[in-house]
CHARMM-style PDB file with segment names, atoms N, HN, CA, C and O in Angstrom:
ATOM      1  N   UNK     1      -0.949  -9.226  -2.198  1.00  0.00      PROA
ATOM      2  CA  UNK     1      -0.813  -7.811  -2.415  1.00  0.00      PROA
ATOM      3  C   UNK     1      -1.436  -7.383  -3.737  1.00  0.00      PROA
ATOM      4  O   UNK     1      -1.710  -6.193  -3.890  1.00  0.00      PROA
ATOM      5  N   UNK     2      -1.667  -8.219  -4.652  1.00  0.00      PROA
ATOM      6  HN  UNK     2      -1.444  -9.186  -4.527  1.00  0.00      PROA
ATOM      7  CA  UNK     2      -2.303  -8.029  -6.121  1.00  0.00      PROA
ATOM      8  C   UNK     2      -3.532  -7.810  -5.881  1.00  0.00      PROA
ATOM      9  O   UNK     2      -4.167  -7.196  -6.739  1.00  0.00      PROA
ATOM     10  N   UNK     3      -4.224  -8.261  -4.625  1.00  0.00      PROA
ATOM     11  HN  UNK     3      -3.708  -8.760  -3.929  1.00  0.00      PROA
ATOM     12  CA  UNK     3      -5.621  -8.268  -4.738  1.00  0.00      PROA
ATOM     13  C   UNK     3      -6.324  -7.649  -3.760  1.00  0.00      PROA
ATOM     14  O   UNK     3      -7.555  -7.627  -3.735  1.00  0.00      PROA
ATOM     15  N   UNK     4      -5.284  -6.907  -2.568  1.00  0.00      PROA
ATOM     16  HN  UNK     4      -4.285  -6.925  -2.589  1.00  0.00      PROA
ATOM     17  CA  UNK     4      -5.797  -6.480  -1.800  1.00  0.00      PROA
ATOM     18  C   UNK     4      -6.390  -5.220  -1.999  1.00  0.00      PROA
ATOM     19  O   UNK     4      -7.072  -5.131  -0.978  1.00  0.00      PROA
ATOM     20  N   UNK     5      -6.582  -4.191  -2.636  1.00  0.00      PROA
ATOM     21  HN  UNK     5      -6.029  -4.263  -3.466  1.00  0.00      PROA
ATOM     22  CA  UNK     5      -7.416  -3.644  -3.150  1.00  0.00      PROA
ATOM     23  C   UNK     5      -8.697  -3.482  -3.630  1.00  0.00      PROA
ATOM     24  O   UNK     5      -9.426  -2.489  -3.609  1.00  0.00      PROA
ATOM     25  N   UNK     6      -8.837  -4.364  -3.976  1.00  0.00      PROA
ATOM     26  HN  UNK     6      -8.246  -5.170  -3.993  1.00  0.00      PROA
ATOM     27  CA  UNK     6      -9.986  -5.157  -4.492  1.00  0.00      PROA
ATOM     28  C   UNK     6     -11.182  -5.214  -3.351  1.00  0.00      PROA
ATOM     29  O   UNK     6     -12.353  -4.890  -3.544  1.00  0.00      PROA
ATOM     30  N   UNK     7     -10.524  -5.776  -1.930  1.00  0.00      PROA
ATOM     31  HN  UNK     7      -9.572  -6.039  -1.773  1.00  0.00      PROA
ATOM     32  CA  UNK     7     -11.294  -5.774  -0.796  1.00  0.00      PROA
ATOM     33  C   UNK     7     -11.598  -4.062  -0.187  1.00  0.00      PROA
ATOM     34  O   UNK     7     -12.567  -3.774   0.514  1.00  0.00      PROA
ATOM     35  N   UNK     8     -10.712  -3.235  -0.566  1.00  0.00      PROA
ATOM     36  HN  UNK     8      -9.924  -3.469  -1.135  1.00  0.00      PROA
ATOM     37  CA  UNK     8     -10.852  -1.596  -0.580  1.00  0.00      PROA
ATOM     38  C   UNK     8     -11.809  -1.067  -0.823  1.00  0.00      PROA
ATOM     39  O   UNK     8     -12.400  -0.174  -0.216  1.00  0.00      PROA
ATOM     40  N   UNK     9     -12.123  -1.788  -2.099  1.00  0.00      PROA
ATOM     41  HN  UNK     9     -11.643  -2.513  -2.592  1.00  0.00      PROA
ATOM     42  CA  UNK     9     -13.350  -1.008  -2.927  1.00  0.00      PROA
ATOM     43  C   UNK     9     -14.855  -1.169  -2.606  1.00  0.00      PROA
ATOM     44  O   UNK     9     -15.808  -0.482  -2.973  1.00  0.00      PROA
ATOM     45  N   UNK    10     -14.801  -2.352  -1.760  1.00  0.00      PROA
ATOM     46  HN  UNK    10     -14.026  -2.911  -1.462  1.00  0.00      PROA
ATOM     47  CA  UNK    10     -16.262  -2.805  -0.681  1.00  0.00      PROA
ATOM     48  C   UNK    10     -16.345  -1.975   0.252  1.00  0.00      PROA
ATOM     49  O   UNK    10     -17.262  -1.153   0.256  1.00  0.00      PROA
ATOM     50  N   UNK    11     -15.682  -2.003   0.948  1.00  0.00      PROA
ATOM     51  HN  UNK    11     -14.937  -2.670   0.945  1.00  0.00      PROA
ATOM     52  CA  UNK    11     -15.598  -1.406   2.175  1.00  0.00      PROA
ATOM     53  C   UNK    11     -16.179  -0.055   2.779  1.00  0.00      PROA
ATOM     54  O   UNK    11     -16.587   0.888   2.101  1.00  0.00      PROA
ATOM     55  N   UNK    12     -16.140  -0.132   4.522  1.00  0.00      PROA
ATOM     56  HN  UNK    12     -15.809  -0.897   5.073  1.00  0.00      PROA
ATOM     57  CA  UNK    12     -17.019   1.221   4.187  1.00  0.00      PROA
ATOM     58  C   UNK    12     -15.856   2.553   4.350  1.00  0.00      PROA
ATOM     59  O   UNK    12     -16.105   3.758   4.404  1.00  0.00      PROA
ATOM     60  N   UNK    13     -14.296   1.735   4.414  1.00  0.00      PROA
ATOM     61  HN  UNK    13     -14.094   0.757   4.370  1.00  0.00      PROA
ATOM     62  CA  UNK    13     -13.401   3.451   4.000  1.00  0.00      PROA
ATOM     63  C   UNK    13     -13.604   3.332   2.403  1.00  0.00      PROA
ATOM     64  O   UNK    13     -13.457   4.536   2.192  1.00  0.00      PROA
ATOM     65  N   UNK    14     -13.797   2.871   1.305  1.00  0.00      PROA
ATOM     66  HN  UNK    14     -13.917   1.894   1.477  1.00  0.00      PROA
ATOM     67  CA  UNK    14     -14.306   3.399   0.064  1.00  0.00      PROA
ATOM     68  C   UNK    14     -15.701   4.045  -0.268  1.00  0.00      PROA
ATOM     69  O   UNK    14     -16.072   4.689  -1.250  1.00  0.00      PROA
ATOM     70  N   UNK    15     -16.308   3.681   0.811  1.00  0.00      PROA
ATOM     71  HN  UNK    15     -16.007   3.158   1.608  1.00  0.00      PROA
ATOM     72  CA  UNK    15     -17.759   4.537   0.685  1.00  0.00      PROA
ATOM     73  C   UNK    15     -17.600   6.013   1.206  1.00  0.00      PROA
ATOM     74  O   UNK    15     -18.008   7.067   0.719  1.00  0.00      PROA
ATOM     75  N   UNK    16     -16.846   5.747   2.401  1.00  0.00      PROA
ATOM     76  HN  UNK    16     -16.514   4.891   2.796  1.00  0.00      PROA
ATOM     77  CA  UNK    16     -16.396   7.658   3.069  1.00  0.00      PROA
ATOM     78  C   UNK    16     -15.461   8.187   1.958  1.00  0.00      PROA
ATOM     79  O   UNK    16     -15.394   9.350   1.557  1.00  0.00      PROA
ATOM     80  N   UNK    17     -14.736   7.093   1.525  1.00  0.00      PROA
ATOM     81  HN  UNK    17     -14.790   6.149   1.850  1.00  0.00      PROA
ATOM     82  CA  UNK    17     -13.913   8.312   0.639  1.00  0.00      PROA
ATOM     83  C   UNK    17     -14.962   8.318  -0.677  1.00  0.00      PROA
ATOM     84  O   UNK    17     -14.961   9.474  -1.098  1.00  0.00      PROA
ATOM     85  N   UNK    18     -15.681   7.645  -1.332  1.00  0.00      PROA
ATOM     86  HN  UNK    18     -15.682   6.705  -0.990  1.00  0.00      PROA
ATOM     87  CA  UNK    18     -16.317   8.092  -2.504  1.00  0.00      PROA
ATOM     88  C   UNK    18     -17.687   8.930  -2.389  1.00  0.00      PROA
ATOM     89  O   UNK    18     -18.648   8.981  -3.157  1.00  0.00      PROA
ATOM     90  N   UNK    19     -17.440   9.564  -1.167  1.00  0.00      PROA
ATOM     91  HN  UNK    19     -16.660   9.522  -0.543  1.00  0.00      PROA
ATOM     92  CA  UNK    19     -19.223  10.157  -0.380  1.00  0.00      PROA
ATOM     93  C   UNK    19     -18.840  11.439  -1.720  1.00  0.00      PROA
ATOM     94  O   UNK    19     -19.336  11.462  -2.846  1.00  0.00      PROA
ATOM     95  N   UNK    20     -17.772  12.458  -1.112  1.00  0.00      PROA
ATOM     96  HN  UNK    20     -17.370  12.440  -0.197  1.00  0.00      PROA
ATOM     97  CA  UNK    20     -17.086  13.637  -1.040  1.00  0.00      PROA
ATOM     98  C   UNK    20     -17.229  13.430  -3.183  1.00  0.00      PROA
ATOM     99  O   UNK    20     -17.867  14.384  -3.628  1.00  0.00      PROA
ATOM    100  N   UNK    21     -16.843  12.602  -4.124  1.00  0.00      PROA
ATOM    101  HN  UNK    21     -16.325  11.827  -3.762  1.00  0.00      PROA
ATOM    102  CA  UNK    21     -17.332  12.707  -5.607  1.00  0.00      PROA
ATOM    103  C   UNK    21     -18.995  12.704  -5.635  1.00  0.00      PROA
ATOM    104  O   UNK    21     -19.728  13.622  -6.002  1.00  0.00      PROA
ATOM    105  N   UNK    22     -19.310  11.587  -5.210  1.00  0.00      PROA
ATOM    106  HN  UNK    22     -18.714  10.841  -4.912  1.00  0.00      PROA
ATOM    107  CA  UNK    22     -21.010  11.788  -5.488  1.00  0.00      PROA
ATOM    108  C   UNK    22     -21.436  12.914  -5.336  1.00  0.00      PROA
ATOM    109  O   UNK    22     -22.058  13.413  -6.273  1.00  0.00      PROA
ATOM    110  N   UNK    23     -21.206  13.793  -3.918  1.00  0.00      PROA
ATOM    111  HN  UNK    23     -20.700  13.387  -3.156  1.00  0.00      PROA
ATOM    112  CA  UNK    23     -21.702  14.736  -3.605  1.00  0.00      PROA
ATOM    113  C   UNK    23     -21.505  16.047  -4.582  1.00  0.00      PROA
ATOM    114  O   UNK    23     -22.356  16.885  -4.881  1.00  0.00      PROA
ATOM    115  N   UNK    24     -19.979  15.963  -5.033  1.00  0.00      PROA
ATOM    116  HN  UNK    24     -19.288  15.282  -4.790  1.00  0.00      PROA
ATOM    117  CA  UNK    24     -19.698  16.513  -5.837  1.00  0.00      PROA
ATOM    118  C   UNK    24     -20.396  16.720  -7.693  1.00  0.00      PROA
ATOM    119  O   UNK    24     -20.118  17.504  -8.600  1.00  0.00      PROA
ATOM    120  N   UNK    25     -21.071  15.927  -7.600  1.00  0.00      PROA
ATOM    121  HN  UNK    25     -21.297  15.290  -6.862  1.00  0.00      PROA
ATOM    122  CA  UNK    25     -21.847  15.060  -9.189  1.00  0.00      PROA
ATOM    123  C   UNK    25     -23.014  15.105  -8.478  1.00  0.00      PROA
ATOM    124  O   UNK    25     -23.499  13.984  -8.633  1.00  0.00      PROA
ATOM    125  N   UNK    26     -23.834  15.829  -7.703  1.00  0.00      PROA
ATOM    126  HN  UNK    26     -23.440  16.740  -7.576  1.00  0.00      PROA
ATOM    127  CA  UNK    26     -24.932  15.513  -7.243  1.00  0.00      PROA
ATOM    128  C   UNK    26     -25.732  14.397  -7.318  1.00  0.00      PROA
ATOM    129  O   UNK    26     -26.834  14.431  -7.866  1.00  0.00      PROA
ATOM    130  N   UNK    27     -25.326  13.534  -6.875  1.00  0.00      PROA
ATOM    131  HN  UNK    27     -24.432  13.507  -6.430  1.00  0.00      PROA
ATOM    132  CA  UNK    27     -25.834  12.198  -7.218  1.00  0.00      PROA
ATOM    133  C   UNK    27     -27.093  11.880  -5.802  1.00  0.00      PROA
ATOM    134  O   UNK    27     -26.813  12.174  -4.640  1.00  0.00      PROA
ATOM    135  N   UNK    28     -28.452  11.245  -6.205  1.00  0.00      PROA
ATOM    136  HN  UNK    28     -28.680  11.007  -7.149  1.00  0.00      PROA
ATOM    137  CA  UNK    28     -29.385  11.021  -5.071  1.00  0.00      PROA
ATOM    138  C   UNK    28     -28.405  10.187  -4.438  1.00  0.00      PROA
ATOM    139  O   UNK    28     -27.729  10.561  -3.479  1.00  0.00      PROA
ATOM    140  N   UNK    29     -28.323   8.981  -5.010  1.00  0.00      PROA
ATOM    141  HN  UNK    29     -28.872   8.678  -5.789  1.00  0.00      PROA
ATOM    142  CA  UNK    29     -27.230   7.835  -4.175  1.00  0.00      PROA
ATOM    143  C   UNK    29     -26.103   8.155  -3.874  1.00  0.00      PROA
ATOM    144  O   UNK    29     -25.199   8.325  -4.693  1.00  0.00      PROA
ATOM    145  N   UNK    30     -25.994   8.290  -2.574  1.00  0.00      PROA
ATOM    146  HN  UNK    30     -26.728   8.152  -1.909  1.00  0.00      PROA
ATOM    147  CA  UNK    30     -24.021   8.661  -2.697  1.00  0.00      PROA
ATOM    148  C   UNK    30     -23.409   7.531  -2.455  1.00  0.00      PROA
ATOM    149  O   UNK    30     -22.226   7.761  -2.203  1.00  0.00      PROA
ATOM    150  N   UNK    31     -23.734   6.105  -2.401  1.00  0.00      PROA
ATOM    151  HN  UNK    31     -24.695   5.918  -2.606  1.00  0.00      PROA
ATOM    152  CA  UNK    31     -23.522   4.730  -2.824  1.00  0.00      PROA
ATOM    153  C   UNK    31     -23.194   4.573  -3.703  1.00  0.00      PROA
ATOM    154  O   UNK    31     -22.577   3.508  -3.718  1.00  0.00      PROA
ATOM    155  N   UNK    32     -23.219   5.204  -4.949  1.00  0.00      PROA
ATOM    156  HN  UNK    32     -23.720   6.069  -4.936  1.00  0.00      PROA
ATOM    157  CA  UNK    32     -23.724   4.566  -5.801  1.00  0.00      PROA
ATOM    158  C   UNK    32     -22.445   4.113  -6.550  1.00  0.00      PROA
ATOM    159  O   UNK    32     -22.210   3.253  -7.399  1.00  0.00      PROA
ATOM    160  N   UNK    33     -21.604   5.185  -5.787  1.00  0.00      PROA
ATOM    161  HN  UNK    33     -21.796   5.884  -5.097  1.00  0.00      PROA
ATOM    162  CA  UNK    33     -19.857   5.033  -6.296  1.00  0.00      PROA
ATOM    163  C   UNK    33     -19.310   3.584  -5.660  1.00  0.00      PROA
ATOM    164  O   UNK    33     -18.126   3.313  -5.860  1.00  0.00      PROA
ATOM    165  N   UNK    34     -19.816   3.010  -5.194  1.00  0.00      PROA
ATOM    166  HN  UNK    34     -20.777   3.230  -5.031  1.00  0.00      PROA
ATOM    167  CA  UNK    34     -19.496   1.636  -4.203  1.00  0.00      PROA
ATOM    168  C   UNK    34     -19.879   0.796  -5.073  1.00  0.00      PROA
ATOM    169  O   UNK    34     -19.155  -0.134  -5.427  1.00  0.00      PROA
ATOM    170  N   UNK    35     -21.035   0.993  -5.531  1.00  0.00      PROA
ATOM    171  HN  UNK    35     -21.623   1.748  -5.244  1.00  0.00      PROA
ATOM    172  CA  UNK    35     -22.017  -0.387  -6.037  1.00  0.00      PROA
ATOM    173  C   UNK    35     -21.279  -0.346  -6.948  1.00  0.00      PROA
ATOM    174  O   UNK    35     -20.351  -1.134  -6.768  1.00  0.00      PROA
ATOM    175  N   UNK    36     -21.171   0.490  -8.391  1.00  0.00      PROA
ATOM    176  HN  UNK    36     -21.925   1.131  -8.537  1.00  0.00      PROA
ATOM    177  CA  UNK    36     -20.509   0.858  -9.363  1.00  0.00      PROA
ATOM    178  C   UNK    36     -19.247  -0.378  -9.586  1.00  0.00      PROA
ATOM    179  O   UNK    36     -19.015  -1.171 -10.499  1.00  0.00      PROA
ATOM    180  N   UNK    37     -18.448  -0.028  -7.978  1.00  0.00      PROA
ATOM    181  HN  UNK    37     -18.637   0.616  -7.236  1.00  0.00      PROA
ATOM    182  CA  UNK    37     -17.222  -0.473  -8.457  1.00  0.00      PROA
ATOM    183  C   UNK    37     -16.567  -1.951  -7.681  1.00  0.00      PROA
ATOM    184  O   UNK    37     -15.434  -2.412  -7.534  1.00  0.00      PROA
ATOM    185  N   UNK    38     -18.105  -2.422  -7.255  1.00  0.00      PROA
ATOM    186  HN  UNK    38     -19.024  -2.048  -7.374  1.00  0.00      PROA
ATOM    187  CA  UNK    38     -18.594  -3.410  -6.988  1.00  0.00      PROA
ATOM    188  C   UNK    38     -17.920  -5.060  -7.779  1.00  0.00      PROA
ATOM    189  O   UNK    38     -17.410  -6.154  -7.537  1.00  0.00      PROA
ATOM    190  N   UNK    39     -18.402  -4.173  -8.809  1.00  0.00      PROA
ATOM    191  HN  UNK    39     -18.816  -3.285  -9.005  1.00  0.00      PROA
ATOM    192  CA  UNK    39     -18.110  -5.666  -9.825  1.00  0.00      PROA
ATOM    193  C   UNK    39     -17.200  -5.313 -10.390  1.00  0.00      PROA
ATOM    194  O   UNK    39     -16.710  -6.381 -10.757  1.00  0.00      PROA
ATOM    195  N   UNK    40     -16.453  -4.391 -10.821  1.00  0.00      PROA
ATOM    196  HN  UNK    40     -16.851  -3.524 -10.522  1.00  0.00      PROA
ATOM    197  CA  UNK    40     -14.867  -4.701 -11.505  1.00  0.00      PROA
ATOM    198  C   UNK    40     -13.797  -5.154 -10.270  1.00  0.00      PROA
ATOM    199  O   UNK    40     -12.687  -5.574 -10.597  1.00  0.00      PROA
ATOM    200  N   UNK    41     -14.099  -5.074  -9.109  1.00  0.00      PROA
ATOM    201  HN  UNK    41     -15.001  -4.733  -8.843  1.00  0.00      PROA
ATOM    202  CA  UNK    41     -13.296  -5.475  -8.053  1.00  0.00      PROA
ATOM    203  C   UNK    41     -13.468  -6.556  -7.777  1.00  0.00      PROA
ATOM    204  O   UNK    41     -12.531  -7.154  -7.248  1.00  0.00      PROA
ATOM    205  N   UNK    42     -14.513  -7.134  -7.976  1.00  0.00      PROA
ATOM    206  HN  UNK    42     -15.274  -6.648  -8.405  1.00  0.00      PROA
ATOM    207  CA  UNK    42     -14.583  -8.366  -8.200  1.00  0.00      PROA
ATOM    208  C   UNK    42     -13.900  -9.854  -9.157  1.00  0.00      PROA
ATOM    209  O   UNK    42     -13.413 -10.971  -8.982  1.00  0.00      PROA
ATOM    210  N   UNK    43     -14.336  -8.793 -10.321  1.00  0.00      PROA
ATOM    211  HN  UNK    43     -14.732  -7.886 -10.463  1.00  0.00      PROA
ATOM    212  CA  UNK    43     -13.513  -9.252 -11.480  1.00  0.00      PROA
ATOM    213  C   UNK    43     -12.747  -9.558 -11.687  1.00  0.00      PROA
ATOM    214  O   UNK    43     -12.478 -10.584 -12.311  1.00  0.00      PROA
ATOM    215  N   UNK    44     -11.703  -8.367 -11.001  1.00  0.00      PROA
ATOM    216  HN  UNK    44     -11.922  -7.533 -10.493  1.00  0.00      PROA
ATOM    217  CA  UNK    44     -10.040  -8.446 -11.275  1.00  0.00      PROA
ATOM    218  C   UNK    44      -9.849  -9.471  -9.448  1.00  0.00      PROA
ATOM    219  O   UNK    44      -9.504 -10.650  -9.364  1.00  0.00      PROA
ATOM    220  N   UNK    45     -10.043  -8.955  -8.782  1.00  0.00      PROA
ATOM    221  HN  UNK    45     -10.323  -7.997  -8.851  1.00  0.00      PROA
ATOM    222  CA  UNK    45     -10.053 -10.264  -7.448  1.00  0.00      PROA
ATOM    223  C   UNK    45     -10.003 -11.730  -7.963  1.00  0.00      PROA
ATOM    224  O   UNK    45      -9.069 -12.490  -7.708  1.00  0.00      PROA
ATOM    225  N   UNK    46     -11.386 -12.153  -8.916  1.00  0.00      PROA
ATOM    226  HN  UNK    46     -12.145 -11.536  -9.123  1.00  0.00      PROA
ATOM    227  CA  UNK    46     -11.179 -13.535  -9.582  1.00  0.00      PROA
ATOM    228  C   UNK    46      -9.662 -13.450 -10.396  1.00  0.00      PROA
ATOM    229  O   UNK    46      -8.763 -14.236 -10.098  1.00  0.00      PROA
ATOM    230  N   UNK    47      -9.543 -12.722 -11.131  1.00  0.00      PROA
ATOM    231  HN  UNK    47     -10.274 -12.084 -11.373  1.00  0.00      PROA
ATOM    232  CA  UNK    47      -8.954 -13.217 -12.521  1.00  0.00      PROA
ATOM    233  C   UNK    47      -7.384 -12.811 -12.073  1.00  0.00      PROA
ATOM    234  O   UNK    47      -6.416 -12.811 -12.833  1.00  0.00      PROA
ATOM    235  N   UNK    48      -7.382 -12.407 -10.407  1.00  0.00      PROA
ATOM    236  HN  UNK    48      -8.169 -12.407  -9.790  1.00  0.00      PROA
ATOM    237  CA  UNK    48      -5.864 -12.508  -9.747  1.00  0.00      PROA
ATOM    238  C   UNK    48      -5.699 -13.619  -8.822  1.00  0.00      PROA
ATOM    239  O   UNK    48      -4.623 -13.876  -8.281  1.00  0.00      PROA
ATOM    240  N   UNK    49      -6.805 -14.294  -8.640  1.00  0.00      PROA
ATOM    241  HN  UNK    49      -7.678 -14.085  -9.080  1.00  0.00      PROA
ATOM    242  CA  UNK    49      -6.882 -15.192  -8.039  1.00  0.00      PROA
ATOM    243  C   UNK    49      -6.402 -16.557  -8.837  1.00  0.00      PROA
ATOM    244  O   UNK    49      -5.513 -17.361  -8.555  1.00  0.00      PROA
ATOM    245  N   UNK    50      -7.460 -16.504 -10.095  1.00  0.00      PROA
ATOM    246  HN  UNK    50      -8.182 -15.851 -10.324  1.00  0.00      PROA
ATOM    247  CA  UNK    50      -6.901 -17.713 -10.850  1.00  0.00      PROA
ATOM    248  C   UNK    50      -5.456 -17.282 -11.459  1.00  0.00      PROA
ATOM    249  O   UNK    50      -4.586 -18.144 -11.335  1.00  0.00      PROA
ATOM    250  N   UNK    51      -5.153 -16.312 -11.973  1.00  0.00      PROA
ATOM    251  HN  UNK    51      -5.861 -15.612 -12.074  1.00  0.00      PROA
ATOM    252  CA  UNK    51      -3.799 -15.924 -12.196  1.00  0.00      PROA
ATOM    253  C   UNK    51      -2.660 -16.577 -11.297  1.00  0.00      PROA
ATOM    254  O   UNK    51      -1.788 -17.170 -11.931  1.00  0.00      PROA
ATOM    255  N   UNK    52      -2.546 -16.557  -9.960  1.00  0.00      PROA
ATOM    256  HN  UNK    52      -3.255 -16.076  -9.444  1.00  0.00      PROA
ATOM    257  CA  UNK    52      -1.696 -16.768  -8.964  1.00  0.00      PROA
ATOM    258  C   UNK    52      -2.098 -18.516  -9.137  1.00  0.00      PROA
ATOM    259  O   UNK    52      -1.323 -19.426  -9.433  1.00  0.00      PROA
ATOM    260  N   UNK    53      -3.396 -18.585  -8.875  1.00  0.00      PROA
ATOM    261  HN  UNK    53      -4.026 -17.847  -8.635  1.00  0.00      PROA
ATOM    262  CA  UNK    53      -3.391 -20.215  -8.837  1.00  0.00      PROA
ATOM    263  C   UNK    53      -2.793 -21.440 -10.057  1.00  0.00      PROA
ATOM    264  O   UNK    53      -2.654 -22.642  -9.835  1.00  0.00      PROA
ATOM    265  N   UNK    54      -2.536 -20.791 -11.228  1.00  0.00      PROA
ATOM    266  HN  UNK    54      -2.649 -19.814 -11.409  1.00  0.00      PROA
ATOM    267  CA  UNK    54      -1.930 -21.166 -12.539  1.00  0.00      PROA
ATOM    268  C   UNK    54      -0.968 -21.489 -12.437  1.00  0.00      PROA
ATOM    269  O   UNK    54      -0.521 -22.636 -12.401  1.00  0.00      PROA
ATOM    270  N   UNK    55      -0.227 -20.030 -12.336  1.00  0.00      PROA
ATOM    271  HN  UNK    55      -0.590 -19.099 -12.365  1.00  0.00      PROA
ATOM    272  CA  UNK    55       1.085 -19.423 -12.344  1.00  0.00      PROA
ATOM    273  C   UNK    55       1.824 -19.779 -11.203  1.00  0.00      PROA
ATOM    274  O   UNK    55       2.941 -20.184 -11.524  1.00  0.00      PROA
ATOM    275  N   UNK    56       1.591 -19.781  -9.810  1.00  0.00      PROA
ATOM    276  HN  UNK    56       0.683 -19.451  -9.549  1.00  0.00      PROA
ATOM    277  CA  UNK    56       2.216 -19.351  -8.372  1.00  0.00      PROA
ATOM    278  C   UNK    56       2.532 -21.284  -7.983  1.00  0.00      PROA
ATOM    279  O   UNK    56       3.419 -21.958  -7.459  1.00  0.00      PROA
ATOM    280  N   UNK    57       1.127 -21.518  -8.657  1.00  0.00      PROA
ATOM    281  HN  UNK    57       0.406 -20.971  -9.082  1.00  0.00      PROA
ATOM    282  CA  UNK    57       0.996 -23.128  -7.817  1.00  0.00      PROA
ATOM    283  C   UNK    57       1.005 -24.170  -8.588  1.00  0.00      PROA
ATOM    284  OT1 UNK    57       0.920 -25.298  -8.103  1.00  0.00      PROA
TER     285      UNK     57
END
């Protein structure tokens, strides 16, 4: 549950829901809110991953 979010932020319901800001910010890419948040979801995915694997196991 710590990390399932993380898989949110790929996805393509985070791209429909981040269409509606880009568009809003006139942005050419309306991706671009995806890619963006690409790698901190990543990030925190690892560093809850090794967290649990420390700690849990």
């Amino acid at each position: 549950m710590l990390s399932g979010y993380c898989g949110t932020l790929l996805t393509p319901m985070a791209a429909n829901f981040n269409v509606v800001p880009a568009a809003l910010l006139e942005r050419e890419d309306k991706y671009l809110v995806v890619k963006v948040q690409a790698v901190p979801a990543l990030v925190i995915l690892a560093a809850n991953i090794a967290l649990m694997y420390t700690l849990a196991f």
